[in-house]
Structures are given as C-alpha cells and as structure tokens.
N, C-alpha and C positions, 0 to 999 in steps of 0.2 A: 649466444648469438650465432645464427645459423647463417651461413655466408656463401654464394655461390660467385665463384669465377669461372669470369665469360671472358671466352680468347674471341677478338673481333679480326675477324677473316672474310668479312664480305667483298671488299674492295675488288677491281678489274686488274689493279697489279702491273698496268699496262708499260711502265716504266722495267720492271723486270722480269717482262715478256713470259711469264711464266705465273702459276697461281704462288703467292706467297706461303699459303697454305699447304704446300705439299713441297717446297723446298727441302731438300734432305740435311736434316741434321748432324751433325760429328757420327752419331753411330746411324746413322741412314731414318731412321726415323723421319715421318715427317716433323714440318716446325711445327703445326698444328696442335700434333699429340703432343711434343716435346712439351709446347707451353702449358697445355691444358695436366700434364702430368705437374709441370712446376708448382701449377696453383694448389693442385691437390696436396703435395707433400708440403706446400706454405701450411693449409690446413684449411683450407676453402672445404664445405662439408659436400658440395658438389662441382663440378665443372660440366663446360658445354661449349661447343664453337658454334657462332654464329656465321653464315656460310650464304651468300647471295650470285655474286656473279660466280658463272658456271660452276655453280650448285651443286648440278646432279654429277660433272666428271670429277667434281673433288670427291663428292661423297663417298662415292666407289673404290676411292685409295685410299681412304685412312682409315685405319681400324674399329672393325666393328662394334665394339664396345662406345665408343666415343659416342658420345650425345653431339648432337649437332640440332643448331635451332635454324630454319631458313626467315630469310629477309628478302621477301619478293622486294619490297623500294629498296634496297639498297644504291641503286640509283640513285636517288631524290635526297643523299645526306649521311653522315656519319652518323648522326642524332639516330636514324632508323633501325642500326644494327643494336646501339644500347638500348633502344626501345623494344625489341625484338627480345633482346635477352632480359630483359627484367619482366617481358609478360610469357615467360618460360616459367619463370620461379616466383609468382606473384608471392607467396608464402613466408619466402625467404627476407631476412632481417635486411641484408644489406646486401651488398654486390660487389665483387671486385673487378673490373674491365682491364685486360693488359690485350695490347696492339698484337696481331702474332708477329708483325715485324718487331719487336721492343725486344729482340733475341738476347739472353744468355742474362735475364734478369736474376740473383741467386731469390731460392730458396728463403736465405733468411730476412732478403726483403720483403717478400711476401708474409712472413713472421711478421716483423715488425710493423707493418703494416694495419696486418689485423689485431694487433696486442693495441697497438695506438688506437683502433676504432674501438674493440671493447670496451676501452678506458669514456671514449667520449665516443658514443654512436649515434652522435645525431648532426655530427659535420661531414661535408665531405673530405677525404682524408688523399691527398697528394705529395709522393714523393719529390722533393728536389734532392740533389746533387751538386755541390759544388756552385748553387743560385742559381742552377737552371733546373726549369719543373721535368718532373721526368712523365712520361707518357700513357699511363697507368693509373687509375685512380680508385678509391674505395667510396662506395656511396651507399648511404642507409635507405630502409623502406622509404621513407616518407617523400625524401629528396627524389626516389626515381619513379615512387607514380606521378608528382610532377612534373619530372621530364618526360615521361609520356604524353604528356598535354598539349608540349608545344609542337610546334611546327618543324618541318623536316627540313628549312633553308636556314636556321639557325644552326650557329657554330655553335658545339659543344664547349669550348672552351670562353666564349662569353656569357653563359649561362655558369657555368661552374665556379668561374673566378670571384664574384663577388659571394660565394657560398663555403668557399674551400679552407682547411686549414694544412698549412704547409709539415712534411715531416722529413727530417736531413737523414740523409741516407749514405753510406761508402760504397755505393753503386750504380757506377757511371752508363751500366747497361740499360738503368729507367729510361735516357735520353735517347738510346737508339730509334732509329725511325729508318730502316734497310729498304733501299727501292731498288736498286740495280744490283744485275749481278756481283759489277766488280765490289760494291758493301758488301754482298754476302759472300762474297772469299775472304773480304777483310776480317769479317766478322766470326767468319763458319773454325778458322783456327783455334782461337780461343776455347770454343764450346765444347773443344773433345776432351 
C-alpha cells in the first residue's frame, strides 16, 4: 500500500502573525520540513506540503528538495488543501493529512497509523488520545476521490465522521492545533 503524506500549510496563520509553515523548529528547521520529514520516517512512500496563502515567500524558504503542491482556493476551505493534495498523487493508495500546526506528533504514530490502514484500508483511520480525536487523519483512494467532489464550504470533519474509524494512541501531540506565538513556545520546548 503506497501512501503519501500531505502536511496541510495553506492557511493565513493570521493569529500567529507569521506563516505557520516556516516557524523554526528546536534545531531551526522550518515546522514545515520538520513534519513533512516525520511522515516520511512514519513510512509514507512520499510526502508534499500543500502551500496557499503566501505561497510564493514561503516557498523560497524551505528547502528545495521539499515538494510542495499549491492551493490557489485556499481561501474557500480547508476541504481545498486536502483536495489539492490528493490530485498531486492521484495514483497513490491512500493518503495521510497531519496539520503543520499538530507539532511534535512521534514517529511511531505515524507507524501505527499506517500498520492500522494496511490491516483495513478502506476506512478512514483517525487517531484519538485520551477520547479526544487528534488532528491527522489516514484516508484510502476511493474515500479521497470523493472528497474531491464535494464542495469547498463543507467542514471536513462532517464529512469524515460518519466514515472514520477510531485508533488510541499515547500521543497527546495528535491534538495540537498551535495558532499563537505564546503555543509555539509552549510547545517549541518539548520538540528539541
């Protein structure tokens, strides 16, 4: 099963006055690459950031290696960024989506993640925590050419919930959702 993870970094960020995507990480890296590295060593066969409001000044800073898919609506919905990244990899089995705000996710959740889809890869697969869902989700081919279909004012999380299957996790970073600075001090600690 051939799996690509998409770090979703389009948003304006406008709460932490800075692009999310290019906040420095423990060893200065952007968050961007950092996530997009996480998914790869999960064992995603490829990774990509998806990349909408100011675009072109993030693109310029993050390392050129990084795939980056643009989301002109980015505007018009979160729905547009996942739709943006799954007509990158039409090919690909399934898809993994983590926030780049959903900082300091481990490694081996990413693992179990995708060991839980191979087993059953035709649900979508969502970590919770401790009963709350965490931020990230795994979705097979067939689920995400119909989330192309729909419309760009629908919540991604009312479509997904009556489709999803739950998997427990001992990682309370799925939950993250970092909009202000002062979260990303709280949070920037831990990750070194």
């Amino acid at each position: 099963m051939r799996t690509a993870g998409i770090v979703l970094a389009a948003g304006a960020s406008r709460r932490m006055g800075a692009p999310k995507a290019l906040l420095p990480s423990s060893d200065g890296r952007p968050l961007a690459a950092r996530q997009a590295e996480i998914l790869k060593a999960g064992g995603c066969d490829t990774t990509a950031v998806v990349l909408g409001s100011q675009a072109d000044d993030i693109r310029v800073r993050l390392p050129p290696e990084l795939a980056i898919v643009l989301n002109p609506r980015w505007a018009s919905g979160r729905i547009t960024s996942l739709q943006a990244g799954i007509r990158a990899f039409p090919d690909l089995d399934g898809f993994l989506f983590l926030p780049v705000d959903a900082a300091g996710v481990a490694i081996g959740t990413i693992r179990h993640l995708l060991k839980a889809a191979e087993g059953d890869g035709t649900v979508i697969w969502r970590p919770v925590h401790q009963g709350g869902k965490g931020n990230l989700l795994w979705m097979p081919r067939e689920a995400a050419r119909e989330l192309c279909t729909l419309p760009p004012e629908l919540r991604v999380d009312e479509w997904v919930r009556p489709r999803e299957r739950r998997l427990a996790v001992e990682d309370p970073a799925i939950l993250r959702n970092v909009n202000t600075p002062e979260e990303w001090r709280r949070v920037l600690r831990p990750l070194s």
